[in-house]
N, C-alpha and C positions, 0 to 999 in steps of 0.2 A: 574590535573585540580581541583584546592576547587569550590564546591557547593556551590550554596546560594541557598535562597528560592526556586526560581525555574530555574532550570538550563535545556537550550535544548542541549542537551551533545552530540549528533549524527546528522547532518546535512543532507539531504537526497544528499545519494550517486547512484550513476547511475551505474549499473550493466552490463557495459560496457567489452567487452570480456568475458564473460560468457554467454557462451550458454547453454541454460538451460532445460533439459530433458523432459522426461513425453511423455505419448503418442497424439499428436496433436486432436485427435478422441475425448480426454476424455474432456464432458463437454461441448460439440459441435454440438446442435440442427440443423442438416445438413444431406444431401446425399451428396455422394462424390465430388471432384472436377470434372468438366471435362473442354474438351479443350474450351468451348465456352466462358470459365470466366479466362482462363489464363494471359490475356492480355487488357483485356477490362477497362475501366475508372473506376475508385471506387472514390464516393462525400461523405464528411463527411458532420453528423451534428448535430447538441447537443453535440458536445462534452465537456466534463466537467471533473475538477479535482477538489480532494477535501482529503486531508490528512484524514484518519480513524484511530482510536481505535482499536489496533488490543491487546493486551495484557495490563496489570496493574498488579502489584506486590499487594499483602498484607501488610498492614501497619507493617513498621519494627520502631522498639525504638531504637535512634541512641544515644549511649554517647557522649560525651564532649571531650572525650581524643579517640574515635573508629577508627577514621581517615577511612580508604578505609572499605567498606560495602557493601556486595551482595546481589542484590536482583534477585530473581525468578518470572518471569512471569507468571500471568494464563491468559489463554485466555478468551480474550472477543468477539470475531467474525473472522473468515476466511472466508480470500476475495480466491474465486478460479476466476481465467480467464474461460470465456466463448464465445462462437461466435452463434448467433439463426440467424438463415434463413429462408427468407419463399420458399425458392424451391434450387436447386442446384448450388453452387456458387462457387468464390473465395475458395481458399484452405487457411485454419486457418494461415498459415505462411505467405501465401501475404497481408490477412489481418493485421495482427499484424504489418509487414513492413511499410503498408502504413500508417498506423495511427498513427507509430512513427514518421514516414516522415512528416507528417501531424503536430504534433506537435515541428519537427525541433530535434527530438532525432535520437542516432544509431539506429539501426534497431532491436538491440537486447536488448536496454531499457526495454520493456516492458516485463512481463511475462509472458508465452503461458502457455494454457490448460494444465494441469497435474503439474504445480507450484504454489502449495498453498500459499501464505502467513506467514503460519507456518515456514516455511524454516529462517523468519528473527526473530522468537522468543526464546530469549537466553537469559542465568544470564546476570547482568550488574553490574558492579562496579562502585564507586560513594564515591568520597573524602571527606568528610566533613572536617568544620571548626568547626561545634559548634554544641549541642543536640538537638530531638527534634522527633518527629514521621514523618518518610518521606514514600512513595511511590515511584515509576519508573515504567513509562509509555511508550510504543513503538505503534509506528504507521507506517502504509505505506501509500504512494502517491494511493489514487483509481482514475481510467479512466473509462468513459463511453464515450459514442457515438455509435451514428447510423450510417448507412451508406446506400447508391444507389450503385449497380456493376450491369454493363452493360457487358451482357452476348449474342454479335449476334445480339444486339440490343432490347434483354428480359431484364428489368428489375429487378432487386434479391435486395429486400431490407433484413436491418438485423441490426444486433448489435454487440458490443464488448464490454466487460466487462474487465478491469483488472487492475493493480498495478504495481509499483516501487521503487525506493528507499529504505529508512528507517530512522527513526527520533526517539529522546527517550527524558524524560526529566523529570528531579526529581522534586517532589512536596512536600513542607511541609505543612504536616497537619495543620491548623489550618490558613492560610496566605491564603485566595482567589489568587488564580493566577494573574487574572485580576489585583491585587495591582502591582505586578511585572512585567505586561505588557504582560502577554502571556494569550493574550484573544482567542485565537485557538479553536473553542468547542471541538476539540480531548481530550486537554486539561483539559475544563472543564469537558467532561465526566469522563475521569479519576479520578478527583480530587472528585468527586463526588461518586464513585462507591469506592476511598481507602479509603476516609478521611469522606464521609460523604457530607451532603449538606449544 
């Protein structure tokens, strides 16, 4: 696939049949589960998505004739999944369920506690057609929301933090994004932090 100015080369893909390790504990503002929040109603709200900056490459000098060209990602922030409670709830896994549920994904969409975001930061190759000073940029999908779980009829409010997908997308130096239509502020953070402002 050739590159132009700015190309979104990775599409955010859904982590679908991969279950995905770590220990459910880490990152988890909580006492244990118990049986009074097994079963009980859990109500979203705030929830919200929003694609993040998770890495940018260092400005690379592409020749005219270089054709395929790797670049190396440095990190710019990790998103880790988390769940805070104000007393003894939901166990991190039924949360995680229902909040995918909630947004209409498999249940293993989302990433649980002990799955950094790091995990989607890798070299990327990237075709050119023609010279010029480019960057590559990767993002994940972040989630928030609150939540009510009815525990016996106790109340447990709380939260949930976390991420999906993966999304990348070359930027030439010198060409605003925005002229090519990818007005994303992921984006422009990127474009800002390889190539300048």
């Amino acid at each position: 696939m050739k590159t132009s100015a700015v190309l979104l080369c990775a599409a955010v893909f859904l982590v679908a049949g991969c279950r995905v390790g770590g220990n459910d504990s880490a990152a988890v503002t909580r006492t244990p589960a118990g049986t009074a929040c097994s079963d009980g109603e859990i109500r979203w709200a705030g929830v919200s998505e929003e694609r993040r900056l998770i890495a940018v490459s260092r400005p690379v000098e592409v020749g005219e004739k270089d054709g395929k060209v790797r670049f190396s990602p440095v990190r710019v922030r990790e998103l880790e999944p988390r769940v805070e409670m104000s007393g003894e709830g939901p166990s991190a896994g039924r949360l995680f369920a229902s909040l995918g549920k909630r947004l209409g994904w498999e249940a293993d969409t989302l990433a649980r506690p002990g799955r950094s975001s790091a995990v989607r930061e890798r070299d990327d190759v990237a075709d050119f057609e023609g010279g010029g000073t480019f960057v590559f940029a990767r993002a994940v999908r972040s989630v928030e929301a609150s939540f009510t779980a009815d525990c016996s009829g106790t109340p447990v409010y709380g939260s949930v933090s976390s991420w999906h997908g993966s999304s990348g997308a070359s930027l030439a130096c010198g060409v605003e994004p925005s002229v090519e239509g990818a007005d994303e502020p992921w984006i422009a953070e990127a474009y800002e932090l390889g190539c300048g402002s």
